[in-house]
matplotlib code that plots the C-alpha trace (Angstrom):
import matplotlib.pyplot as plt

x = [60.3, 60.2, 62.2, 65.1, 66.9, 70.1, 70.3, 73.4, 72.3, 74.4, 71.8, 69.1, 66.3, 66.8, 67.1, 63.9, 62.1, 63.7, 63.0, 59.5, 59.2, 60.5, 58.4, 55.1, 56.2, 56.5, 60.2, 62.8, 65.8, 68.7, 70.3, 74.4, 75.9, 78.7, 80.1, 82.3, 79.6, 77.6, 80.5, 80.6, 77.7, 76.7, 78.8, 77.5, 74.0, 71.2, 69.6, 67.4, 68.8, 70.9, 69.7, 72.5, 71.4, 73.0, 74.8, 77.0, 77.9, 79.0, 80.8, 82.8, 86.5, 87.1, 88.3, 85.3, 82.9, 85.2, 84.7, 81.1, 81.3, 81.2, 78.3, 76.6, 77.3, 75.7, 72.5, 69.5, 70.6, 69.6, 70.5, 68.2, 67.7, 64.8, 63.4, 63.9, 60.4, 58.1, 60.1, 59.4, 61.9, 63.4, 65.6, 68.2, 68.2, 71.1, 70.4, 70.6, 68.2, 65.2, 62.2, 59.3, 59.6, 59.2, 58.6, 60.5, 57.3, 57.8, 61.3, 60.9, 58.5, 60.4, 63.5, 61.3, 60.7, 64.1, 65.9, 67.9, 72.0, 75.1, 77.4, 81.0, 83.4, 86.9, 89.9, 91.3, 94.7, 95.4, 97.7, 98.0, 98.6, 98.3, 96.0, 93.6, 90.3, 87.8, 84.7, 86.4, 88.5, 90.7, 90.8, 89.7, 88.7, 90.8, 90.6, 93.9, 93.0, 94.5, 93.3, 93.3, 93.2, 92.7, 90.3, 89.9, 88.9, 88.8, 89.9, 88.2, 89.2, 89.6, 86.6, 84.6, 82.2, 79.5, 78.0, 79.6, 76.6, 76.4, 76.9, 78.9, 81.7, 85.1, 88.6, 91.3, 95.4, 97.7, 100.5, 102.4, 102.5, 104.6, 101.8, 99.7, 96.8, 93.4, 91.7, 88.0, 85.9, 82.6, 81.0, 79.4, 79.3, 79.8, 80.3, 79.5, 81.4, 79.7, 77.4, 79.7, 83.1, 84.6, 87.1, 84.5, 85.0, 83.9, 84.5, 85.6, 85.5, 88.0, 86.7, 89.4, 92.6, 96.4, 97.7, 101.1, 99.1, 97.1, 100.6, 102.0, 98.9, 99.6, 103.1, 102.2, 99.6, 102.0, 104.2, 102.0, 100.9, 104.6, 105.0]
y = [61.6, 59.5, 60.7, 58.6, 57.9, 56.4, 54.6, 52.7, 49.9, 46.6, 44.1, 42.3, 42.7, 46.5, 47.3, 45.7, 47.7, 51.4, 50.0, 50.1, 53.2, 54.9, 53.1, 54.6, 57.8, 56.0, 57.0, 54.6, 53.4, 52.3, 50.5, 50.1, 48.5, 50.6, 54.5, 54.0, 52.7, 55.6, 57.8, 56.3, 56.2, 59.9, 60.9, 59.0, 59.6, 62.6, 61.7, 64.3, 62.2, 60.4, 57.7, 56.3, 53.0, 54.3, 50.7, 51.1, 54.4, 53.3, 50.7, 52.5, 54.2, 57.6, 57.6, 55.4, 58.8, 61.4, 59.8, 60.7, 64.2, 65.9, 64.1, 64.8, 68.3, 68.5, 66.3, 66.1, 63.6, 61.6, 58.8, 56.3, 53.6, 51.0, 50.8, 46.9, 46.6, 48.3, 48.6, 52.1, 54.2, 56.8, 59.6, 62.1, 64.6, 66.8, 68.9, 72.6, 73.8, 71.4, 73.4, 72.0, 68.3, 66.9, 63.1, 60.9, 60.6, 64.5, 64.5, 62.0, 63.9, 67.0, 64.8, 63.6, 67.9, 68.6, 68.5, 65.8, 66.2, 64.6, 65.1, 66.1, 64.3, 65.8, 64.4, 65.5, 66.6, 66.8, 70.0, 72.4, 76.1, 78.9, 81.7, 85.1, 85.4, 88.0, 89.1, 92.5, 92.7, 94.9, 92.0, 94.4, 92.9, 89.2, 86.3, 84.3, 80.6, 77.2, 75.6, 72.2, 70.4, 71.0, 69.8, 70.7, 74.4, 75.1, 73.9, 73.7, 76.3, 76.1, 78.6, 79.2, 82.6, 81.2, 84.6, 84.0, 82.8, 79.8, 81.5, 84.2, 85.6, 85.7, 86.5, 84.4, 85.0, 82.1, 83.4, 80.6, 81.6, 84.1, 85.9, 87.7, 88.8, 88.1, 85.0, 85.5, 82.6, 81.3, 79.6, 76.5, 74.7, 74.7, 72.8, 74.8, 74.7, 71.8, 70.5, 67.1, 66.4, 67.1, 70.2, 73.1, 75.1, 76.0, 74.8, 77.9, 77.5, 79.7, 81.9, 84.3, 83.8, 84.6, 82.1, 82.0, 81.5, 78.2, 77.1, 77.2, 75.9, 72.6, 72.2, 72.4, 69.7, 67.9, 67.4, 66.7, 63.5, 62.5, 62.3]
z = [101.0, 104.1, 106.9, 107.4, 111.3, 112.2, 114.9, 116.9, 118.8, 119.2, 120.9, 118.9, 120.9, 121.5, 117.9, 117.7, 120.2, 118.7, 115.3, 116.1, 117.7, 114.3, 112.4, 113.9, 112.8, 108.9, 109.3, 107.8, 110.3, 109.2, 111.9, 112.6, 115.6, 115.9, 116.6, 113.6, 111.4, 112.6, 110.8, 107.9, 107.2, 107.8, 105.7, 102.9, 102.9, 104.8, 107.4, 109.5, 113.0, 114.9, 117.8, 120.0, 122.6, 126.0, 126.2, 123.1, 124.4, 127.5, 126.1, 123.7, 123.7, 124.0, 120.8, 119.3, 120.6, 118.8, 115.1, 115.4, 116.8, 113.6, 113.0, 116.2, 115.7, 111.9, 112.8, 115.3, 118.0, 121.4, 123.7, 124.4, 126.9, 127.7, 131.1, 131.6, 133.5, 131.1, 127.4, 127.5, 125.6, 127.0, 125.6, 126.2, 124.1, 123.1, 120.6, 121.0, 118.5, 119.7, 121.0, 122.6, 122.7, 126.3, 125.4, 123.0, 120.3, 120.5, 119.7, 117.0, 115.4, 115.9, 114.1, 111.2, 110.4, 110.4, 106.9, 106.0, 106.1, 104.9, 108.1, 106.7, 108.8, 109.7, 110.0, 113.4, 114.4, 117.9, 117.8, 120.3, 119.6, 122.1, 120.7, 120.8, 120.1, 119.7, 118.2, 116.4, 113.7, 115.2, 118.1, 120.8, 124.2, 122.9, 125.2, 125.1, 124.4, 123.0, 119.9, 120.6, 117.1, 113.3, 111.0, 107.4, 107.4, 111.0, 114.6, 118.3, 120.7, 124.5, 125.6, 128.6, 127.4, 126.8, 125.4, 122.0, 120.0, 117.2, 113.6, 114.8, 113.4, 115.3, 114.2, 115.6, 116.4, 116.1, 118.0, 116.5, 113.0, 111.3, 109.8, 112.9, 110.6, 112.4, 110.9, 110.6, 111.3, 112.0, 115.5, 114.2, 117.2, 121.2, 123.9, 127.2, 130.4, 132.6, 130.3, 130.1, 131.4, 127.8, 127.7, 127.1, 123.6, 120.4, 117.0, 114.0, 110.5, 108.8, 106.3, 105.5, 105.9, 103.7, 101.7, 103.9, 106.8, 105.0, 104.2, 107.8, 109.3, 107.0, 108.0, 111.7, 110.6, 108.8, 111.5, 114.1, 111.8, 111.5, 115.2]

ax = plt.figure().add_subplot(projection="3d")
ax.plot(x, y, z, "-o")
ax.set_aspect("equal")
plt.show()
């Protein structure tokens, strides 16, 4: 099966020049011109990357670059840009996994190995609850945190240790909740401290937890979308 790339680009003339540089790899590109579109259509088909032009990211809303952040966080991904004089590609790449590409033909080729995903996008809810986490069950050596939303499953945390590895497990405290029992959970992805001006963190998935505790955790939610 071909590889297949989705790319973000809003002018013409750019989509063009990417559109050709996939193509020499015999890689398909399905192009949309916008974050949203990039979303939706993720989640609706694998893909083994994601290629965003550096104009439609500047342009776009804060909000606009949250809808594809579960997306950019499932798949291979890069920024690029055209050098005006020349037409040569360039490309940022920001992917934590990638080893050994230096050039953008590398990294293309090293998107085109990858396997192909179906990014699951979350529906976000901004709600802030303070919080402990650590990486014992007992919750030895607990860092006090904030969760700063929910998703289905899971939430991002407010964290600056960057020492707690992707695929680890952690157990997590909502001091909010009635029942204190330590939720055990799963890193699946990180945003280190001054890597971008984006609150630094990591994002759980919750794979244990009591029934009462799934039930207060969707009341919170619940009335945090009511507001």
């Amino acid at each position: 099966m071909q590889p297949q790339i989705l790319l973000a680009v809003e002018e013409e003339e750019r989509r063009l020049i990417y559109e050709a540089f996939v193509k020499k790899e015999r890689a398909i590109c399905h192009s949309v011109s916008s974050l949203r579109d990039v979303a939706n259509q993720a989640a609706r088909q694998p893909y083994n990357a994601i290629f965003l032009d550096m104009p439609l990211i500047v342009k776009a809303s804060r909000y606009e670059k949250s809808l594809i952040e579960d997306a950019l966080q499932t798949l291979p991904n890069a920024r690029l840009n055209i050098t005006a004089k020349t037409q040569k590609i360039s490309m940022l790449v920001s992917w934590d996994t990638q080893e050994g590409a230096r050039t953008a033909e590398e990294h293309l080729q090293y998107c085109c190995e990858q396997p192909p995903r179906v990014a699951v996008i979350c529906n976000r809810v901004p709600l802030n609850l303070n919080a402990v986490l650590s990486r014992s069950p007992d919750m030895a050596n607990g860092e006090r945190t904030a969760c700063i939303d929910f998703s289905p499953g899971g939430c991002f945390l407010f964290c600056v240790n960057d020492e707690i590895p992707l695929q680890s497990t952690v157990w997590l405290r909502l001091i909010a909740l009635n029942d204190q029992t330590p939720i055990e959970s799963t890193v699946c992805w990180k945003r280190e401290w001054g890597i971008t001006n984006e609150i630094p963190g990591i994002g759980i998935r919750f794979d244990r937890m009591s029934p009462q505790q799934q039930a207060e955790i969707l009341s919170l939610k619940k009335g945090r979308q009511k507001k």
